[in-house]
LUMKOLKOL-356417 format. One record per atom (N, C-alpha, C, O): x, y, z. Coordinates in steps of 0.001 Angstrom, whole numbers, padded with zeros to 6 digits, always signed. Layout:
BEGIN
XYZ...
% end
This chain:
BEGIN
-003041+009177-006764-003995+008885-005727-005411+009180-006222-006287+008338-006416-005489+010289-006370-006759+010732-007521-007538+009496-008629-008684+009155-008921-006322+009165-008948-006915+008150-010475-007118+006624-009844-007897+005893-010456-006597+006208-008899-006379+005237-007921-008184+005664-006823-008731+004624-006459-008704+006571-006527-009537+006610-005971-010923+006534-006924-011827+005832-006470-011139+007160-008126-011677+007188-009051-012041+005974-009370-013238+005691-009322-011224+005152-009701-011145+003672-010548-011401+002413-009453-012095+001457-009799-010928+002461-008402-011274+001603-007671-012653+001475-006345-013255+000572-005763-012643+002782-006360-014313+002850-005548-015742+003187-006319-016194+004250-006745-016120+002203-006316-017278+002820-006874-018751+002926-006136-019821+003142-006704-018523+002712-004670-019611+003024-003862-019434+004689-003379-018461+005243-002868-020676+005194-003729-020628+006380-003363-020585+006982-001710-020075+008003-001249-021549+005585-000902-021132+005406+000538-020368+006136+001364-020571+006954+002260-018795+005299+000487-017378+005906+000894-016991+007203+000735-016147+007736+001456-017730+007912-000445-017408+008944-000684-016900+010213+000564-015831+010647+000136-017107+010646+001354-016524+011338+002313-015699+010510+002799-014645+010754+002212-015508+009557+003616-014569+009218+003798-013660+009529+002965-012953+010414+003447-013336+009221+001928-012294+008851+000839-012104+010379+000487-011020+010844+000135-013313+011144+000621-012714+012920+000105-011462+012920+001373-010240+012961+001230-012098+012871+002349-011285+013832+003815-009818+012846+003553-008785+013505+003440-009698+011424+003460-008551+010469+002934-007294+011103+001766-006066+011191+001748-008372+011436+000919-007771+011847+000150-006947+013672-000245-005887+014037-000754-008251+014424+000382-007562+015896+000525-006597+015806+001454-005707+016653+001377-006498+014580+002773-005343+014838+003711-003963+014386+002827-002868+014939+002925-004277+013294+001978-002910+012797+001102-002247+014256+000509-001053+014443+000739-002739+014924+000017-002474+015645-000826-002060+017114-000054-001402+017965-000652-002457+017271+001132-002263+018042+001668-000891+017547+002402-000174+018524+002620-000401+016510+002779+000652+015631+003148+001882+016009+002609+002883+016485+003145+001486+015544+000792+002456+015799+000419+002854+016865+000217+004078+016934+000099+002075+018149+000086+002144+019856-000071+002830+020048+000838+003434+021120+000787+003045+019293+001894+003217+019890+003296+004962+019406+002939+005723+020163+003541+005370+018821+002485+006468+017733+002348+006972+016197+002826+008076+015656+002886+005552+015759+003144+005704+014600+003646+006164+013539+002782+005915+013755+001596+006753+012473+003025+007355+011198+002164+005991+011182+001049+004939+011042+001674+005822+011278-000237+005004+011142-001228+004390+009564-001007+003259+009228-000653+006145+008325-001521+006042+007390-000830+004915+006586+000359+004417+005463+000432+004865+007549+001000+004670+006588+002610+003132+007302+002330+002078+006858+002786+003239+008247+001659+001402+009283+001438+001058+007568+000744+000570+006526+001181+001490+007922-000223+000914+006776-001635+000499+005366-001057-000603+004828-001163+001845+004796-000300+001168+003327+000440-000029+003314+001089-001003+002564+001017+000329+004701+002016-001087+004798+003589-002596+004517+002494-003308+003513+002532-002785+005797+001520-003773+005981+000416-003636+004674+000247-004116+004328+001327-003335+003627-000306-003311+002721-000956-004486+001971-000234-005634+001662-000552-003564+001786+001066-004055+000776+002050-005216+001374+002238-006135+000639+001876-005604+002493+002689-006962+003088+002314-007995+002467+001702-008901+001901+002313-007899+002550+000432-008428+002061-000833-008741+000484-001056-009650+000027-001749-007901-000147-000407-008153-001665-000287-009029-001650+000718-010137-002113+000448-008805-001139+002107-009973-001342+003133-011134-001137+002588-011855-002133+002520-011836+000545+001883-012979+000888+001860-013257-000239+000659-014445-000543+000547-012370-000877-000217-013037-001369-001507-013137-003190-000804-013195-004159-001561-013137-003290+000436-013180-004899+001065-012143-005704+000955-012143-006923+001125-011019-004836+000594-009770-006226+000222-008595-005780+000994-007495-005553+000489-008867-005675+002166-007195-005024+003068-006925-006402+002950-007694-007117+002306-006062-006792+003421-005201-007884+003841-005404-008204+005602-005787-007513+006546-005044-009279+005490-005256-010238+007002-003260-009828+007102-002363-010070+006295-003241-009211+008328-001811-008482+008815-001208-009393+010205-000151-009927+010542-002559-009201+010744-002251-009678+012346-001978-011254+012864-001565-011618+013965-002304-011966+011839-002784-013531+011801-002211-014185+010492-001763-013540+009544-002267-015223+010553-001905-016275+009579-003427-015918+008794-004490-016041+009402-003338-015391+007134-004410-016001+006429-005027-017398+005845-006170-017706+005508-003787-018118+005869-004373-019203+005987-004841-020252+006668-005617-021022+006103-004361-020514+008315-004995-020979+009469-005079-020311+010917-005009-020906+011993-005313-018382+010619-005246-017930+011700-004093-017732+013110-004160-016886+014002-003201-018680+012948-001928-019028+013503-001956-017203+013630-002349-016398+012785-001338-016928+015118-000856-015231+015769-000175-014993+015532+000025-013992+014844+001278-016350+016265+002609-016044+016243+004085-016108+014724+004519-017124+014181+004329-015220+014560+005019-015415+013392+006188-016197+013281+006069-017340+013723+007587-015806+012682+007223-014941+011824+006489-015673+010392+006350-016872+010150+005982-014160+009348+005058-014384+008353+005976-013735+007385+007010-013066+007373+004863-014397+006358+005305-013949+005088+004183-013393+004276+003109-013912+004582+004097-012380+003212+003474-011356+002728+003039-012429+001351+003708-013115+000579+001634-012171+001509+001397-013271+000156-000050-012540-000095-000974-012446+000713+000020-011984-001614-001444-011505-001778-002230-011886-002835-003050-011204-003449-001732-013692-003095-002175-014553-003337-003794-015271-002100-004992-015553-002075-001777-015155-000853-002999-015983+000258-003717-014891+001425-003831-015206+002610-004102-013772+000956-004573-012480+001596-003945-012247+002387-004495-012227+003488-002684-011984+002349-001963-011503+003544-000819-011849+004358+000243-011970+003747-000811-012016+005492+000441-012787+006291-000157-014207+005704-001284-014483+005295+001283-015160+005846+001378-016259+005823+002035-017198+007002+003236-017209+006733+001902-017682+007722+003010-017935+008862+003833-019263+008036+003488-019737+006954+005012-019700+008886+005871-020781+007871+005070-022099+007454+005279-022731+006418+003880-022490+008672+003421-023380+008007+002285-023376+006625+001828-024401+006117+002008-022099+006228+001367-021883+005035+001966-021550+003939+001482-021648+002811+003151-021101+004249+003335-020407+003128+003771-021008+002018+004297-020414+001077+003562-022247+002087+003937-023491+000763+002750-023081-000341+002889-023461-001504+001546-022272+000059+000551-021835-000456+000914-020961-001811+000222-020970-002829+001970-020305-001653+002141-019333-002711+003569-019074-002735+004037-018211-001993+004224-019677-003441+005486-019653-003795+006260-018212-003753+007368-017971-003274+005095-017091-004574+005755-015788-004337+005541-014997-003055+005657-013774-003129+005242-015558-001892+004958-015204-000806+006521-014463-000805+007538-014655-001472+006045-013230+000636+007792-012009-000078+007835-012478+001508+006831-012743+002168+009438-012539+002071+009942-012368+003806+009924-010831+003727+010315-010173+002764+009428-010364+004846+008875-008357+005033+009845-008109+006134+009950-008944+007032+010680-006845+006131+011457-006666+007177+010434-006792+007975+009265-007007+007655+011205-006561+009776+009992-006225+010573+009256-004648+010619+008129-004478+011085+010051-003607+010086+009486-002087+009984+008682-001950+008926+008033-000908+008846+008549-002977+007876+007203-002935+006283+006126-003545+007353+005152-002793+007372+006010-004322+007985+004973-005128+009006+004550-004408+009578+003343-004188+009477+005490-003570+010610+004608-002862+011694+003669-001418+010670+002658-000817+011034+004577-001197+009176+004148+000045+008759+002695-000617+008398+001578-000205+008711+003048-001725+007674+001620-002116+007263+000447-002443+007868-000667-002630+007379+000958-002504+009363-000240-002752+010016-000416-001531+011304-000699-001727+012486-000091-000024+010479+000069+001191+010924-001129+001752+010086-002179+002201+010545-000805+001652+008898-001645+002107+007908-002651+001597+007893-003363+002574+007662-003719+000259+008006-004371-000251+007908-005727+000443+009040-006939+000652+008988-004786+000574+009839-005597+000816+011133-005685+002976+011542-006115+003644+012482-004994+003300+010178-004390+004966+010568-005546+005447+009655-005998+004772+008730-006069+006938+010081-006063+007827+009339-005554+008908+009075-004892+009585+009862-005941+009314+007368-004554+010138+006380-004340+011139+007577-003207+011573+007785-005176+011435+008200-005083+013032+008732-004452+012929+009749-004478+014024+010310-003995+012348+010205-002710+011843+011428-001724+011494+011268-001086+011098+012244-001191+011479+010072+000015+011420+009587+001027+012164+009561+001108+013135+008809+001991+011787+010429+003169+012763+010480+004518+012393+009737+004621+011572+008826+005688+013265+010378+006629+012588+009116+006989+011347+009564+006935+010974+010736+007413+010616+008481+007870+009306+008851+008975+009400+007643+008901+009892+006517+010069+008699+008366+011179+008709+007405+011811+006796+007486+012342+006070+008327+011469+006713+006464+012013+005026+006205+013333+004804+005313+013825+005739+004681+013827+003622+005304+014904+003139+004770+014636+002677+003279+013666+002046+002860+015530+003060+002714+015157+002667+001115+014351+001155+000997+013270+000777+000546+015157+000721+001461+014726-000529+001167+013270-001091+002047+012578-002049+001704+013110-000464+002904+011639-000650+003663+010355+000303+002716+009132+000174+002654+011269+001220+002098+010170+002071+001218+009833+000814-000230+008731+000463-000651+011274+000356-000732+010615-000345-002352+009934-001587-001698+009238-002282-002438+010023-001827-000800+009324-003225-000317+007901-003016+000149+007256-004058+000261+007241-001829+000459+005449-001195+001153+005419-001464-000369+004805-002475-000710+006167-000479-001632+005843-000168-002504+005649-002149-003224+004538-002677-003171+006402-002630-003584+005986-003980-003903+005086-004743-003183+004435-005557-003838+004905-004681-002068+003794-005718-001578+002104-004444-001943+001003-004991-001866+002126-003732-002105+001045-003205-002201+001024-002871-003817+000042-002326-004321+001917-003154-004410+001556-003502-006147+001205-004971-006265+000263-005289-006991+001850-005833-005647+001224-006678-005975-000401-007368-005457-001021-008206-006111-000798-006841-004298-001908-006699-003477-002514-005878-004616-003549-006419-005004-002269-004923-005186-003136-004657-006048-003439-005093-007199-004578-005279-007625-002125-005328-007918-002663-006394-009303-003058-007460-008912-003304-008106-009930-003487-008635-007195-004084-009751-007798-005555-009437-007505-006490-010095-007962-005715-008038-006447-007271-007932-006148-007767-007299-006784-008653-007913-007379-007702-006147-007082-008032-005335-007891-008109-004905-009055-009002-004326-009672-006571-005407-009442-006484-005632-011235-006623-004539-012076-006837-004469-013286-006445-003603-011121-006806-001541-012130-005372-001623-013027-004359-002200-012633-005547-000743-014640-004698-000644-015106-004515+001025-015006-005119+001758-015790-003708+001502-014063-003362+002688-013990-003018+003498-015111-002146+002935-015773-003479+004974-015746-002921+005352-016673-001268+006014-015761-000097+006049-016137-001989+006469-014404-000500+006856-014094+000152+006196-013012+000583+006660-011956+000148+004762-013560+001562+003951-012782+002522+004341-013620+003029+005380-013197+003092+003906-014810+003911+003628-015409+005000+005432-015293+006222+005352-015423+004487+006524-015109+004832+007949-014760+005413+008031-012817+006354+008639-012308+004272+007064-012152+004569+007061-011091+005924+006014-010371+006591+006165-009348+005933+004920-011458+006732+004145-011687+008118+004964-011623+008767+005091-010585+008450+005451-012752+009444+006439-013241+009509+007330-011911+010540+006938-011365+009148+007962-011402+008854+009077-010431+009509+007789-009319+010705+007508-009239+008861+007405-008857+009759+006733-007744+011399+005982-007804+012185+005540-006966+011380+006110-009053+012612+005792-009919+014023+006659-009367+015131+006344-008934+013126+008201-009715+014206+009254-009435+014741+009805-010922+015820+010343-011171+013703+009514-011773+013950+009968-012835+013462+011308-013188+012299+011625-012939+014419+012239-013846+014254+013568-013917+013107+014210-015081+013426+014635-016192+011979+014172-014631+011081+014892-015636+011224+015874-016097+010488+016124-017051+011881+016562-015817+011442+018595-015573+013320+018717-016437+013892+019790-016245+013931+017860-017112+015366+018094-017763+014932+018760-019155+013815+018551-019628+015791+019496-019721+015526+019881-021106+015768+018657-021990+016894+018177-022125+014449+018063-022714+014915+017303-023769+016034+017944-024825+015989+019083-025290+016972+017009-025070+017866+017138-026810+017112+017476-027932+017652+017563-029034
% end
């Protein structure tokens, strides 16, 4: 979250915001909150203050309300069925990644309580907000590829052979 706040804001503006954002992440997870669900909220964070949240509530490509949509961060966001010919990798989002995503968008860190999600609603925040980030943002994390692993469930702390 740290290296993710560093690299992608560079208006100083934000700066409080993004401290109090960010000491609550961290205090989140101290506390034992889902790391996970810390990391997305932060995420979504980070896209708002840096101008690139995603269009959640609406069709991004003709405003259309009613869904259902599809997750495209090609076409900024929801897609409803008649757009989504727009971007082939447009993802179908359960309905609990939707409502989370448009929880977070609108939440701050410091109101965050526990939330406990389904595996599969967790790797799916986690993919639509990697890819929301590699097409807007384009940061090469030194610590994805660790955080990668880490969400993996891979054991750091084992005695190497």
């Amino acid at each position: 979250m740290v290296e993710l706040c560093d690299r992608a804001i560079q208006d100083e503006d934000a700066g409080a915001f993004l401290y109090h954002q960010l000491h609550a992440g961290l205090t989140a997870i101290s506390e034992g909150k889902d790391p996970r669900i810390v990391a997305r909220l932060f995420e979504m964070k980070i896209a708002s203050v840096a101008g690139y949240a995603p269009m959640l509530d609406a069709c991004a490509g003709c405003g259309r309300e009613e869904g259902p949509f599809y997750f495209s961060a090609a076409g900024g966001g929801a897609l409803c069925t008649r757009c989504r010919h727009r971007d082939p990798r447009a993802m179908e989002l359960e309905e609990g990644v939707w409502k989370l995503l448009r929880v977070f968008s609108a939440m701050d860190m410091r109101r965050l309580g526990n939330v406990t999600v389904k595996e599969s609603t967790a790797k799916q925040l986690a993919t639509v907000m990697r890819r929301w980030f590699d097409h807007h943002l384009a940061l090469n994390l030194k610590s994805r590829h660790f955080l990668d692993q880490w969400e993996r469930g891979d054991d750091f702390f084992k005695p190497v052979p």
